[in-house]
C-alpha positions as CSV (number, residue, x, y, z in Angstrom):
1,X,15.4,-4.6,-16.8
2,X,13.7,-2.6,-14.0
3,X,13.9,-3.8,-10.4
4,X,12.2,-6.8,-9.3
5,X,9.8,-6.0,-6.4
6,X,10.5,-7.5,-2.7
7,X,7.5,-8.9,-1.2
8,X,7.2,-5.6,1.4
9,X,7.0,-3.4,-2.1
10,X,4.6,-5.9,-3.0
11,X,2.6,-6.0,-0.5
12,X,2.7,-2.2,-0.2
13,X,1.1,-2.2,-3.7
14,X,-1.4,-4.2,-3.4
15,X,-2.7,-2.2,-0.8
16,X,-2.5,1.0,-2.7
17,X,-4.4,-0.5,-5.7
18,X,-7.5,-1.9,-3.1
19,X,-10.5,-0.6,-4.9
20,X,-9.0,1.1,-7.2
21,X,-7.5,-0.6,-10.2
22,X,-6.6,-4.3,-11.9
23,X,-7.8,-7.3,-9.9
24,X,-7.7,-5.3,-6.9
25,X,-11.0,-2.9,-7.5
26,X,-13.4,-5.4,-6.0
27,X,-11.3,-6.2,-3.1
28,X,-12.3,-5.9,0.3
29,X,-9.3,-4.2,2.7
30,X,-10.4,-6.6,5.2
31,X,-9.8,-9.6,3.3
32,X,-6.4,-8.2,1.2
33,X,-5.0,-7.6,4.9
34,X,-6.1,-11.2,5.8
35,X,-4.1,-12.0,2.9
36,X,-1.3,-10.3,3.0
37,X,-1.0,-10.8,6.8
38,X,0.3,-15.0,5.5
39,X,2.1,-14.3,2.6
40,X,5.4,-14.7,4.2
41,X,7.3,-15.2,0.8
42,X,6.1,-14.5,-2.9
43,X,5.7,-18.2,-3.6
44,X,3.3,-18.2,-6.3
45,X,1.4,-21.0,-5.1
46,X,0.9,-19.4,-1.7
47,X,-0.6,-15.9,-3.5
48,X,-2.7,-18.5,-4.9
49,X,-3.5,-20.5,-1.7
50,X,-4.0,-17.1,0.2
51,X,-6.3,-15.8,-2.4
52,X,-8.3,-19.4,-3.0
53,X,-8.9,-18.6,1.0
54,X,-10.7,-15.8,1.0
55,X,-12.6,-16.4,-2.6
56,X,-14.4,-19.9,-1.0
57,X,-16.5,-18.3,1.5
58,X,-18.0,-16.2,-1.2
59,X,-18.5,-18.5,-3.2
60,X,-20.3,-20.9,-0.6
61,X,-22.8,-17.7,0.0
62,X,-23.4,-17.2,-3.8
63,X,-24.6,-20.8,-4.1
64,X,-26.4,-20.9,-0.5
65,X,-28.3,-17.7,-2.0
66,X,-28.7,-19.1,-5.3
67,X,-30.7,-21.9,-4.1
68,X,-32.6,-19.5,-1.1
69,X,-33.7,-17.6,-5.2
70,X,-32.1,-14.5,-4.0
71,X,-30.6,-13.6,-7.5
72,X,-29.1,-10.4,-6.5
73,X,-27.3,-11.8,-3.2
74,X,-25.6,-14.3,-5.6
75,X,-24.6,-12.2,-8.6
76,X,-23.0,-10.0,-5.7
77,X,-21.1,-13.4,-3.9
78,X,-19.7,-14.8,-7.6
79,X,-18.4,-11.9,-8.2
80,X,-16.7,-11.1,-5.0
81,X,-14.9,-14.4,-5.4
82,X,-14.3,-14.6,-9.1
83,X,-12.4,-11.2,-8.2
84,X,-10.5,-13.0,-5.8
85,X,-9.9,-16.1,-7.6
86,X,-8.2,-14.1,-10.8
87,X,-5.8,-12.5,-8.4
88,X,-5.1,-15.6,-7.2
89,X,-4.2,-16.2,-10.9
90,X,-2.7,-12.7,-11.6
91,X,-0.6,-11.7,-13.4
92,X,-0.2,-15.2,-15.3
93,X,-1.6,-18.7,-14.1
94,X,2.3,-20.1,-14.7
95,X,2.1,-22.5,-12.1
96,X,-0.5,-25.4,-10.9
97,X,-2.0,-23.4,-8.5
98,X,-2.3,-20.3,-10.6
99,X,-4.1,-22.5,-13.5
100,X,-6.4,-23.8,-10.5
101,X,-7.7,-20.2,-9.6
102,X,-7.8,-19.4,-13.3
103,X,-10.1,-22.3,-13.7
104,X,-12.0,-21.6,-10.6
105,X,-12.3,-17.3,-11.9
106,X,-14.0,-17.9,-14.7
107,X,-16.5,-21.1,-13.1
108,X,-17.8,-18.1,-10.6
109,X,-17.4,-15.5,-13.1
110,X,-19.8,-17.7,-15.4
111,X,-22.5,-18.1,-12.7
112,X,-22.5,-14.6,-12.0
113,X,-23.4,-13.8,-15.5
114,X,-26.7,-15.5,-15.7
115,X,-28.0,-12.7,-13.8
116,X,-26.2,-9.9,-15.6
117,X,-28.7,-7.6,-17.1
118,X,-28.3,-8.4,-20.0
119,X,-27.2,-12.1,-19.0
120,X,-23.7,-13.3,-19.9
121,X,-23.5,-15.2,-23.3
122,X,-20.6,-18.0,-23.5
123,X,-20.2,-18.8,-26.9
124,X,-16.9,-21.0,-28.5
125,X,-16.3,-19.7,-32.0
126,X,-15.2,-22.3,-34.4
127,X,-12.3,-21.1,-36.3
128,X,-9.3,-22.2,-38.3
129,X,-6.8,-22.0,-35.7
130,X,-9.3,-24.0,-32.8
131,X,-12.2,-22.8,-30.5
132,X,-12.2,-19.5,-29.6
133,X,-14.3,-18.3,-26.5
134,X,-16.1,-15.3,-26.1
135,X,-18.4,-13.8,-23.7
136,X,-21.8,-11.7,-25.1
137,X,-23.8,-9.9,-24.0
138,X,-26.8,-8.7,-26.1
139,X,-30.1,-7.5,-25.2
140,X,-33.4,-9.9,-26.0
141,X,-35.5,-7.6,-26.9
142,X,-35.1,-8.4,-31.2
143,X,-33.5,-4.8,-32.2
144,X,-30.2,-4.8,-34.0
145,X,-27.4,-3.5,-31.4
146,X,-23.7,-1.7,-31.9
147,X,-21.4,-4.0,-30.6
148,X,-18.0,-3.4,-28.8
149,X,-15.2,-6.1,-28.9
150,X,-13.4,-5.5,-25.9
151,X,-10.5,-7.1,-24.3
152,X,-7.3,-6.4,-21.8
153,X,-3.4,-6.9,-22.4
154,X,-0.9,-9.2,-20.7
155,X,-2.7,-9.7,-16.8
156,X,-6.4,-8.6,-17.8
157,X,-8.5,-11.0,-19.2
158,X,-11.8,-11.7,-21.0
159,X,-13.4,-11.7,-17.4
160,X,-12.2,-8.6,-16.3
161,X,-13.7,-6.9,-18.9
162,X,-17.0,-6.7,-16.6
163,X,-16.7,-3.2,-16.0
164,X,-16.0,-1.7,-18.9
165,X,-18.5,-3.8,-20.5
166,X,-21.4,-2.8,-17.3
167,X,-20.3,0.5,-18.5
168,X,-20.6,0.2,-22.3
169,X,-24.2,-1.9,-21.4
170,X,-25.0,1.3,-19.4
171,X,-24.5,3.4,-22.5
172,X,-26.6,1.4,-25.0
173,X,-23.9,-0.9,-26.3
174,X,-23.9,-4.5,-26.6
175,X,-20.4,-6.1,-25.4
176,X,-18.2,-9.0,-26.7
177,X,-15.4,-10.0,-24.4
178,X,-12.7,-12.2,-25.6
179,X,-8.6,-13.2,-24.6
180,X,-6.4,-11.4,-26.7
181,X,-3.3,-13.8,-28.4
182,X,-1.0,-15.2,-25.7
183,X,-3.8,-15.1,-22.7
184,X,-6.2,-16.4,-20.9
185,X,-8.0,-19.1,-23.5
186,X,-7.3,-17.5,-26.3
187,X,-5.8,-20.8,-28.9
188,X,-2.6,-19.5,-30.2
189,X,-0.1,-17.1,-28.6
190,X,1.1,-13.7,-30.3
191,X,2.5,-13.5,-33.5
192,X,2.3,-11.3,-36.5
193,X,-0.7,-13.5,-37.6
194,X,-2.5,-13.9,-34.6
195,X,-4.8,-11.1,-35.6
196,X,-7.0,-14.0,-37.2
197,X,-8.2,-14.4,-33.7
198,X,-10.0,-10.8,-33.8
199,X,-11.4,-11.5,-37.5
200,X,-12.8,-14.4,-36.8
201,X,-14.9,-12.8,-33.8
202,X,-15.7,-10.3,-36.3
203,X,-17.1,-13.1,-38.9
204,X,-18.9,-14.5,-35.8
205,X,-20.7,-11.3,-35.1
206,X,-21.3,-10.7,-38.6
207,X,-24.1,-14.0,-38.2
208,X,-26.2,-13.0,-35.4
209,X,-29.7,-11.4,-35.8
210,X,-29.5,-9.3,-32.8
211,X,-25.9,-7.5,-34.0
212,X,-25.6,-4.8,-36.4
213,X,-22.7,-6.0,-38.4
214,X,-22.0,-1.9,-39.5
215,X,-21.8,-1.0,-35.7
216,X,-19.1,-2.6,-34.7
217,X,-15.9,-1.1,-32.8
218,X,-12.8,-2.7,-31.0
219,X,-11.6,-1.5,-27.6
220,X,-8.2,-3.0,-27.1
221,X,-6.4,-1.9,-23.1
222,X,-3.2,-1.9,-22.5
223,X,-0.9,-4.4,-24.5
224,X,-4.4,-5.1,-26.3
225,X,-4.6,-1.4,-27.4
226,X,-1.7,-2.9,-29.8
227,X,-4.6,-5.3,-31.5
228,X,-6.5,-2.5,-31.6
229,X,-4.6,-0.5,-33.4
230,X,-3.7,-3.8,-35.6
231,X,-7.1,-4.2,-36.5
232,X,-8.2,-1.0,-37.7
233,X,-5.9,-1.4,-40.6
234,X,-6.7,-4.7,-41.2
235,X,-10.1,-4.6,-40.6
236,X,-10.7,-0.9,-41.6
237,X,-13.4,-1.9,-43.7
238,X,-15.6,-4.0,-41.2
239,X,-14.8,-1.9,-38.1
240,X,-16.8,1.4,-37.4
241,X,-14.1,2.6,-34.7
242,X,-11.6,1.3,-32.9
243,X,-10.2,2.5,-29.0
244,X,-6.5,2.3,-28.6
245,X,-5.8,2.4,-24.9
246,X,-2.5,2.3,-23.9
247,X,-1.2,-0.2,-26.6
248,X,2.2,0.4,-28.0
249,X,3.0,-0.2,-31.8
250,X,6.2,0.3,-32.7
251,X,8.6,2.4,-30.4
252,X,7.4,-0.4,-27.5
253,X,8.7,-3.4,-29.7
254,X,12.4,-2.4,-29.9
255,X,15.1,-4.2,-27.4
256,X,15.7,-1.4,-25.8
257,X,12.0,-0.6,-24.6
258,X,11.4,-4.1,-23.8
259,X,14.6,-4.2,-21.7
260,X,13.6,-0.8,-19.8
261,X,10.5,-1.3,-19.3
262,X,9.7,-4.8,-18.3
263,X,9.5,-5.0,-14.4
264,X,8.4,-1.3,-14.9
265,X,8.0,0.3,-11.3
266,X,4.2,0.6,-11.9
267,X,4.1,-3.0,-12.7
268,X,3.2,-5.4,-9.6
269,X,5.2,-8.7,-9.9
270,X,6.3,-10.8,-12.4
271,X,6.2,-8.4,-15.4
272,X,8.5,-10.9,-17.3
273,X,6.4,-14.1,-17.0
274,X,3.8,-12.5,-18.1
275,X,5.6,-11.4,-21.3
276,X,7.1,-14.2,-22.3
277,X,3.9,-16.6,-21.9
278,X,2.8,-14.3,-24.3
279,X,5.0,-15.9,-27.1
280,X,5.5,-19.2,-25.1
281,X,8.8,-18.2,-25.0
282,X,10.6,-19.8,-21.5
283,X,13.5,-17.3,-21.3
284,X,13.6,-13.5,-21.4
285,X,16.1,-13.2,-23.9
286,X,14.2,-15.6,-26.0
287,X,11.6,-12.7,-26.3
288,X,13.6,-10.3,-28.5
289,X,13.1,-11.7,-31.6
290,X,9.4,-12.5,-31.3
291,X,8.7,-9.4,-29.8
292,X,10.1,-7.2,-32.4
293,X,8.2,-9.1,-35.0
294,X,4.8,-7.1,-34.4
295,X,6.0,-3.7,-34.8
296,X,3.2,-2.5,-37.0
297,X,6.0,0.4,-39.2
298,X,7.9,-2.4,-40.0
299,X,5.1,-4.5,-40.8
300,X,4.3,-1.8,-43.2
301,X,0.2,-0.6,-41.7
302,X,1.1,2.6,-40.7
303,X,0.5,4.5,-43.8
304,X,-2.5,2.2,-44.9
305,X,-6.2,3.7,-44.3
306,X,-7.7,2.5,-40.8
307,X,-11.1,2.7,-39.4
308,X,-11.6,5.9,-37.1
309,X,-9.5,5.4,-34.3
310,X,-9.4,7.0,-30.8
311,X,-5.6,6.5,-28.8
312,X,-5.2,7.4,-25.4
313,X,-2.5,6.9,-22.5
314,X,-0.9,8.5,-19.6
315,X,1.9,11.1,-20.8
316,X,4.0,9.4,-18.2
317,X,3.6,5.9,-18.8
318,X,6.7,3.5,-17.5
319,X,5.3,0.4,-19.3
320,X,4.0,1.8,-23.3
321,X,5.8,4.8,-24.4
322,X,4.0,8.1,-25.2
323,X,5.9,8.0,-28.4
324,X,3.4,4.8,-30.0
325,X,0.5,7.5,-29.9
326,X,2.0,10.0,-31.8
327,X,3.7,8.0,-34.3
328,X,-0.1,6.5,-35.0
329,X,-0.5,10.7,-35.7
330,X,1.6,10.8,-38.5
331,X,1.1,8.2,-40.8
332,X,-2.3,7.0,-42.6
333,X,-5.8,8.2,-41.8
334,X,-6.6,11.0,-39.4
335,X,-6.8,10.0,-35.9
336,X,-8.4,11.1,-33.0
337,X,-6.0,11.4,-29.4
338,X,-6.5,12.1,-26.0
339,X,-3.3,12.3,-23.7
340,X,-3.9,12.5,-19.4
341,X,-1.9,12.9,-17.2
342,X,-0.2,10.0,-15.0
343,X,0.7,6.6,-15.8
344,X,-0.7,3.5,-17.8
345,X,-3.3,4.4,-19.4
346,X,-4.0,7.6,-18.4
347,X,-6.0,6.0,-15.7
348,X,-8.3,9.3,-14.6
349,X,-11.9,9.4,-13.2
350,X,-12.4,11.0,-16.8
351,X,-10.5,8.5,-19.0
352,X,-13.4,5.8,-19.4
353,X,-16.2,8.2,-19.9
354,X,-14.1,10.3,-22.5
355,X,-13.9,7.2,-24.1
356,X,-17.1,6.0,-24.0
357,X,-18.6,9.2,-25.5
358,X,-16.3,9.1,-28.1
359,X,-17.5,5.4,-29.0
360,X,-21.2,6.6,-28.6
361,X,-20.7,9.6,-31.4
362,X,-19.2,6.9,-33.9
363,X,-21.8,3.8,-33.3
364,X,-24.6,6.5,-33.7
């Protein structure tokens, strides 16, 4: 297992990433310093204390401004503190505080989104295996729109999928943000049958007037990119294209991966919480087993037709190996691939718009 960070490295991070990346890009330097300036150990229900800190006065302006009418003032404030409040709950709410900021993320996050253009859409999906929640966003205006499924990995969830849904919007695409397996609300953890969750969004979509159900595409980031990739095969039929970003499929679910790369030097804190909530698994070497279960070779997808799929990472990436992207290459349906350079996802000023053009040409 890689080295666990000290809170200085920490600290040092979280700096580093201040407008730039995860929970982070929001942030105000001002108030991370303020932060970071008490957190005198890496008690998790301090980070969550320090970060509930700075997220209330925001929030108090949103609803001052709210009831003063000014709409914009307030969509600004909830967001500031819903930004705060899920890195008050980042990487994994695993602890009472945590859940509490959680909780408090997506209250803000909600009110923000009534004055999203278009407005933010919570909708709880009946399904088989218990409510699933989603956030849409479609606009009224009685056309049929392509729709994009969209959703982050272990630490990112539904909510922080506002900007590459603002993006998407920009672009002429309808969004659908949901909690992959193992996160956020999302009812059942990972397993090699958990991709029910995705289908029955799918089935959900397939019902609404203002969705065309033969535009639809999945764009899975990070440890989602693996869903991604899951449900082009098994949904290669109802999906028009599907975005693997930085998912792994089979190389990432051996031991040896999992051992190497959890704790990853480009991961902030707490890498292996994260994981094993995933599986509700308590102990690390508890995760072997259920982890190696969703390698998609030895599930037998590889070679099965998919939808059109786009995969893209970072050649240098600690946490998914380069090697998941070009074993999707050589099995099954043609792929499309883009490789950048750097880390994680091939995080580069040119990596979302790459991606977005791509999605553009196949919802046309």
């Amino acid at each position: 297992m890689g080295r666990v960070k000290n809170l200085e490295e920490v600290k040092a991070m979280v700096l580093s990433r201040t407008g730039k990346r995860n929970t982070f890009r929001h942030a105000k330097m001002e108030d991370v310093q303020s932060v970071l300036a008490n957190l005198t150990s890496k008690d998790p229900e301090l980070w969550a204390k320090e970060w509930s800190r700075v997220a209330k006065p925001y929030e108090d302006k949103a609803a001052q401004a709210e009831k003063q009418g000014n709409f914009k003032e307030a969509r600004e404030n909830y967001v500031q503190a819903y930004c705060y409040y899920a890195t008050g709950r980042y990487p994994t709410p695993h602890t009472p505080g945590k859940m509490e900021c959680f909780r408090k993320s997506l209250e803000v996050y909600e009110k923000a989104g009534k004055y999203f253009e278009p407005v933010l859409e919570r909708v709880e999906i009946n399904s088989k295996v218990g409510k699933i929640p989603i956030y849409v966003r479609l606009p009224k205006d009685g056309k049929k729109h392509a729709m994009v499924i969209n959703f982050g990995g272990i630490d990112s969830f539904k909510a922080e999928s506002y900007e590459y849904d603002e993006g998407l919007q920009k672009n002429g695409m309808a969004t659908c943000a949901v909690d992959m397996p193992g996160v956020g609300e999302c009812p059942i953890k990972a397993s090699p049958t958990a991709d029910v969750i995705f289908s029955s969004v799918i089935d959900y979509l397939e019902t609404r007037a203002d969705v065309d159900p033969k535009k639809i595409a999945i764009m899975g980031r990070s440890f989602g990119g693996y869903w991604s990739a899951k449900m082009a095969y098994v949904e290669a039929k109802r999906l028009r294209a599907s975005i693997v970003w930085g998912g792994g499929v089979h190389y990432f679910f051996q031991e040896d991966w999992l051992r190497e790369s959890t704790n990853a030097e480009s991961y902030l804190m707490d890498h292996d919480i994260a994981r094993c909530r995933l599986f509700g698994v308590e102990k690390f070497d508890d995760l072997f087993k259920p982890w190696s279960a969703l390698s998609l070779k030895d599930q037998g997808w590889l070679d099965k037709p998919s939808c059109p799929m786009l995969i893209v990472n970072g050649k240098e990436d600690l946490q998914t190996p380069i090697a998941d992207l070009y074993i999707l290459l050589e099995y099954g349906s043609p792929k499309s691939a883009r490789v950048f350079p750097g880390g994680h996802m091939g995080q580069t000023p040119q990596t979302f718009p790459t991606i977005v053009n791509w999605l553009k040409n196949e919802l046309q």
